[in-house]
N, C-alpha and C positions, 0 to 999 in steps of 0.2 A: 589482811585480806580475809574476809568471808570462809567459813568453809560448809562441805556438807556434812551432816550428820549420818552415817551408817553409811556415806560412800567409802570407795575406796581407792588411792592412788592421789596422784596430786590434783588441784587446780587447775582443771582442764584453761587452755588461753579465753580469752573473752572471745574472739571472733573466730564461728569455726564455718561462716559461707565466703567462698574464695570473692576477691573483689569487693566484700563490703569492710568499710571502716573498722577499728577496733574500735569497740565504746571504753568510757573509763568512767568508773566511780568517782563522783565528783568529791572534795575535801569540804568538808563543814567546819561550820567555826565550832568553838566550842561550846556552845550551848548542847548539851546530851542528857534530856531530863530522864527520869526512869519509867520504863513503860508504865501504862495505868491500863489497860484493855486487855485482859485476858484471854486465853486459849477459847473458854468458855462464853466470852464476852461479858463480863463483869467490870462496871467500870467505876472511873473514880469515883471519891466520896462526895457528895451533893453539894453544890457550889465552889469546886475546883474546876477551872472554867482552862480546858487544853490549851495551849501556844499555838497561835496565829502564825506560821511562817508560810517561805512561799514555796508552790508547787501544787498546793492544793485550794478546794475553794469552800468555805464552809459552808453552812445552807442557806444562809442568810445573802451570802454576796448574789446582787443582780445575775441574771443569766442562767442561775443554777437553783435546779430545785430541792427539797429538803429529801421528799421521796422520789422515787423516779421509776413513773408508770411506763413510761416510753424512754428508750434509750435516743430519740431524737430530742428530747427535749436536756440532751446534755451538750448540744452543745450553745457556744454564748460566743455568737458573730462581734458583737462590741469588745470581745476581751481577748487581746493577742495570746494565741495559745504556744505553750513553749515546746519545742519538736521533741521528738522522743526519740528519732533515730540512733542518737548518738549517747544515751544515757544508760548507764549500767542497772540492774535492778535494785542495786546498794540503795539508789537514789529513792526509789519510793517507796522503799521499807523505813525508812528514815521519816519520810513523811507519815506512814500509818503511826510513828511511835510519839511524835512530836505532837499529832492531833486524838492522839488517843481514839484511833483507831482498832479495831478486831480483826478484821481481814480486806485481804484485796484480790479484786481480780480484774485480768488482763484476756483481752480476748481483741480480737480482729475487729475493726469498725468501729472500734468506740474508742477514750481516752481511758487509761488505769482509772478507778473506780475501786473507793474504800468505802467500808463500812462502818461508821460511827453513830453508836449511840441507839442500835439498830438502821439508821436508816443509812440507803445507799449514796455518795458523795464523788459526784465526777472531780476528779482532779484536773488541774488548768495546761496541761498538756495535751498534743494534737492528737487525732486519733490516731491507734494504731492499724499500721498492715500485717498482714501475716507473716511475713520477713522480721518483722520490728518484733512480737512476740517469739516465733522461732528462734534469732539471734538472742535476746535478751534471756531467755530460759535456758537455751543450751550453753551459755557463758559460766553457766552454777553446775552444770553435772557431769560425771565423770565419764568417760568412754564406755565404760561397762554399762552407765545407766542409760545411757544416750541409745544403744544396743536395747535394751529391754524395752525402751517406752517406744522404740521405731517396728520392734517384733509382736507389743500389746495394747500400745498406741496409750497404755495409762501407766502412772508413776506416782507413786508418794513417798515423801521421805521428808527430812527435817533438815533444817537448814539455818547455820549461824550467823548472823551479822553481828562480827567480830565481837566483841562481849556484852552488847548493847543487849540485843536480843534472841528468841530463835524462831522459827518459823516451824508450821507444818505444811509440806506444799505437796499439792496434786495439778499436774499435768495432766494434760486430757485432748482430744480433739474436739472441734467444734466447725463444725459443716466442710471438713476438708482439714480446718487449717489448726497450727495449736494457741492452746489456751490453757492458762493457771490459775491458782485459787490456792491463795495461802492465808496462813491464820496467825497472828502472833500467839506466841507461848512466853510469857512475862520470864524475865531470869528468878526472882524471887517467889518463890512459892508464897503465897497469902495464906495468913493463919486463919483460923477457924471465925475467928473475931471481926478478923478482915472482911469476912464473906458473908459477916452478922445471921449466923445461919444458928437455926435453931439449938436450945441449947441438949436436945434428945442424941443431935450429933454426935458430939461430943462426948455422950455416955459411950454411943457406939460404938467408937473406937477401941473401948474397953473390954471389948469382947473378944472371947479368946479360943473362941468355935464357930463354926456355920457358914453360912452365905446370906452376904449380905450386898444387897443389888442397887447402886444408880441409873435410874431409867431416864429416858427423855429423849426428845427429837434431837436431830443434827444441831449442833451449837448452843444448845440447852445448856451448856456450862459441865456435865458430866465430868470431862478432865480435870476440870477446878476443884472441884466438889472431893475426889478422890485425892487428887495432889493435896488437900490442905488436909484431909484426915490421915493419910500414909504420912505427910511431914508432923503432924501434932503423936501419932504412935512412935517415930522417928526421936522424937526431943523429948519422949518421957518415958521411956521403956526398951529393955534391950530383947529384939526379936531377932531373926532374922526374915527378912524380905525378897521375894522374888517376883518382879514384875516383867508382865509378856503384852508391848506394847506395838501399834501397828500407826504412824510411830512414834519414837519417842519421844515423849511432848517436855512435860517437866521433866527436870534433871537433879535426881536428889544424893545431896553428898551421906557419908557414914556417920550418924551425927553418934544417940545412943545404942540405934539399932544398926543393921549389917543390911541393904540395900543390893540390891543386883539387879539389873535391869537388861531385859534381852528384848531386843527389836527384832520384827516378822521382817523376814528378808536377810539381815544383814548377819544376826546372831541366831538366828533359828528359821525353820521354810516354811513352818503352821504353829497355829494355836495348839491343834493338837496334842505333834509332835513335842514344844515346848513345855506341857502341861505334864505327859504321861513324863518327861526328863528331869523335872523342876522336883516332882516326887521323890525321885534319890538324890537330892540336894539338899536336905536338912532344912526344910523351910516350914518359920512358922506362919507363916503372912504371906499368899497368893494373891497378884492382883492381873485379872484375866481383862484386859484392853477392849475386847469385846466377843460375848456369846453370840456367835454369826449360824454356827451349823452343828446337829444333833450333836456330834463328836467331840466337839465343845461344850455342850452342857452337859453331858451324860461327866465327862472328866472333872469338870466345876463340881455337880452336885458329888460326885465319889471323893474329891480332894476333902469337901466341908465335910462328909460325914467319915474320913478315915482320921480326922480332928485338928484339922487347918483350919484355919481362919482365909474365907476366899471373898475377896471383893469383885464385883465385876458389872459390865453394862449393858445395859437393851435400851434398842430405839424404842420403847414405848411410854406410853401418858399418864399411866395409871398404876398402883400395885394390881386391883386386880386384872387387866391385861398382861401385864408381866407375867405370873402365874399361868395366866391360858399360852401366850406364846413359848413359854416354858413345853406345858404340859404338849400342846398342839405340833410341836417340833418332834413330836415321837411317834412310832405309827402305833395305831388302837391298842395293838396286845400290851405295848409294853406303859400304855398311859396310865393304869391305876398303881401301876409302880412306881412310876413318876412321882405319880402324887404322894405317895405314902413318902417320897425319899424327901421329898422338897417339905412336905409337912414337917417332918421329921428335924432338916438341918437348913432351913432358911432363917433368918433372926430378923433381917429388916429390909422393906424396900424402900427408897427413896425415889420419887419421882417430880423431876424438878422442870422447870419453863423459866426462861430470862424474860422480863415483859420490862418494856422503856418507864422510865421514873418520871411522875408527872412534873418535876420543874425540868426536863429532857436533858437531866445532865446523867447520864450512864441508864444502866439496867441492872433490875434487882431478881433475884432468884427466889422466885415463889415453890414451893414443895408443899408434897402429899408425902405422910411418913405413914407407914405401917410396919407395926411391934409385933413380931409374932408370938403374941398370946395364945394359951389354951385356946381360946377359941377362934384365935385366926388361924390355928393348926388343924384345928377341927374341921373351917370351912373349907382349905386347902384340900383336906383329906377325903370329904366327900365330895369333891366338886362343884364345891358352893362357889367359886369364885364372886360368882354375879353379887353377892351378898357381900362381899371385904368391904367396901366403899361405905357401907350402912354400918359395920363392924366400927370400921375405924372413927365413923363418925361421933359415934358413942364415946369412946374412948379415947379422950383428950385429958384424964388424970393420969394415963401413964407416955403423955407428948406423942398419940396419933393425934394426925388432921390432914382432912380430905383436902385436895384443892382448891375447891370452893370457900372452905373454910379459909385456910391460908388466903386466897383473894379478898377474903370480905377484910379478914387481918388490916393487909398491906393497904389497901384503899380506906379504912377508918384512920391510920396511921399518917394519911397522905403521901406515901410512897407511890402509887400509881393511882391512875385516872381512873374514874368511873367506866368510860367507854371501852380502857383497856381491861378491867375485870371483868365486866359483862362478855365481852370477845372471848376469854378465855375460858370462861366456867366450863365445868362439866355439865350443871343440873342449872340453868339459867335460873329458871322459875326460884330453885331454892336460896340461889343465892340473892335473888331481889326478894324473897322473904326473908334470908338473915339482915340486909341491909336494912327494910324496912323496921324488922325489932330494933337494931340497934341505931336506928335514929329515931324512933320513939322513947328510947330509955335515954335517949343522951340531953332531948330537952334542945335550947340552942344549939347553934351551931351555923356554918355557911352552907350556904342551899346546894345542893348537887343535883344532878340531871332526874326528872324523873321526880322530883317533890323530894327527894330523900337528902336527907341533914349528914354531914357532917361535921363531929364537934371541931371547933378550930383549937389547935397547937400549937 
């Protein structure tokens, strides 16, 4: 059986509203391939084409659309849909892993609804009621949890399906009634190689002071990105590790380093609190889950400059936003201190975006890296911010590169579409002038939107 991660007590029963049926996890054959769709949404490698089983409907089948602007247009009158009353949540976390799916969500009025490949995919099940979600959700969590989410109406916690996989789930309401949204979290950590991520990374890791920050929107891959460099410092070097995760996503065994991993809620009540405690634990490697509130970064930057090594994340898109919402999270008196401290003990931002692969088999992780050189310290220091972007751009002999840059990369390479780089850029205009240099130096090549050549591979 299933269980949850950071609850506590047993397996609450599957049915807990009096008069309805118990549902039951149905048995599958054995076919149990290993996830491919991470936390982060990173998916398989280009022309490994997911298992067609049933319960779900890929984008291609009649009835169902690839994207889905209208939640009406999920449903498909020609195609008997299978009830959902009676089925445990086992059952369609099973399908997210079989189709190589990222996440799923269940809400009132529609059918379960995963996410592949970035885009949204109704599954062939009826819609659900808000009973149907209620019983299916509270079938997973414990009496204690069941208490917090009915006192704050929200929950997150992580959740096993038996060794296959785990989840990160949030509970939520939705116009009255409840609704989830969960994400897989692969069992295998993917190496650095796996994630074909620059090889500047991987210097990174090597660093043995500072703050060094993964930025990026919601599902930007951030988790990933960290799990595969804490696992590559893990296999080549004996540190000690303390991670403050909210919650916890990858799960890393004590390979050559010493690993300790404390979940918000279960092992610790704040960031904070976990941060200023983590301090008298011998730790040489901090990885802070996320900088949400002042008291959080003020801890962060005093951890990296008392000679930690501190990783951590921000919802933002750029290095230099990062730096502003850094600095901006503090009130005026204390901002040019800020800045002197973050000049002082920052080493690298990485700010990353997942964008769909143009043959639409997965998504690739495009990044903006910033090295903190003399003179990104400089600009830091004076509150040049606005200026990193131009900084970095220069400076691609020691592995920076803006966004933009990294777009023009990935679309010469034929990794992503033209449409999707342009959508992304930062500086549109510059990036249709890199594109146009480098398909005037490339000579042939296949026509792309816009007159612009790309050479063929």
């Amino acid at each position: 059986m299933s269980e949850t991660i950071g609850g506590q007590g047993q397996q609450p029963p599957y049915n807990r509203q009096p008069g309805v049926p118990q549902p039951g996890a149905q048995q599958r054959g054995g076919y149990a391939p290993q996830p491919q769709n991470g936390g982060g949404g990173y998916a398989p490698p280009p022309g490994q084409q997911p298992p067609q089983q049933g319960g779900y409907a890929p984008p291609t089948q009649p009835g169902y659309s690839q994207g889905v602007p209208g939640m009406e247009q999920m449903a498909a009158p020609q195609v008997k849909k299978k009830p959902i009353d009676q089925i445990h949540l086992d059952e369609l976390l099973e399908i997210i892993i079989d189709m190589g799916g990222s996440d799923l969500h269940i809400a009132a009025g529609i059918p379960p609804v995963v996410r592949a490949n970035g885009a949204l995919v109704p599954t062939m099940y009826e819609n659900c009621t808000p009973m149907d979600v209620q019983q299916m959700m509270y079938a997973i969590l414990t009496d204690e949890q069941i208490q917090k989410f009915e006192s704050t109406w929200e929950l997150d916690f992580s959740y096993a399906l038996q060794k296959r996989a785990r989840f990160r789930v949030n509970i939520y309401k939705d116009k009255g009634a409840v609704a989830a949204s969960l994400r897989l979290i692969p069992t295998k950590i993917p190496s650095l190689q796996d994630l074909q991520l620059p090889a500047i990374v991987e210097k990174l890791t090597h660093t043995k002071r500072g703050l060094i920050l993964v930025t990026g929107p919601t599902g930007s891959g951030k988790s990933t990105t960290l799990a595969a460099m804490i696992n590559h410092i893990n296999t080549s070097r004996s540190e000690h590790v303390i991670t403050i995760e909210d919650p916890i996503e990858y799960l890393h065994s004590h390979k050559m380093s010493v690993i300790n991993q404390r979940e918000l809620g279960s092992d610790t009540k704040s960031f904070p609190n976990a941060l200023r405690a983590c301090l008298r634990e011998d730790p040489d490697i901090i990885l802070v889950g996320e900088m949400r509130d002042l008291d959080t970064m003020q801890l962060a930057i005093s951890a990296a400059e008392t000679g930690h090594l501190v990783f951590a994340t921000l919802h933002t898109n750029s290095a230099a936003t990062s730096v502003d919402r850094i600095v901006d999270g503090f009130p005026p008196g204390q901002q040019s201190q800020v800045r002197l401290q973050l000049s002082n003990n920052i080493q690298a931002i990485i700010a990353q975006q997942l964008i769909p692969r143009a043959n639409g088999q997965g998504r690739v992780a495009v990044q903006e890296i910033m090295i903190a050189t003399p003179a990104i310290r400089n600009l830091i220091r004076e509150a040049k911010a606005h200026q990193i972007t131009s900084a970095i751009q220069t400076s691609g002999n020691v592995g920076m590169i803006t966004t933009d840059q990294a777009l023009r990369d990935h679309y010469m390479r034929g990794n992503i579409s033209y449409e999707s780089a342009t959508s992304r850029a930062h500086n549109l205009e510059e990036l249709k002038k890199m594109l146009a240099i480098d398909a005037s130096e490339s000579g042939s090549g296949g026509s792309g939107p816009a007159g612009y050549q790309r050479p063929q591979r």
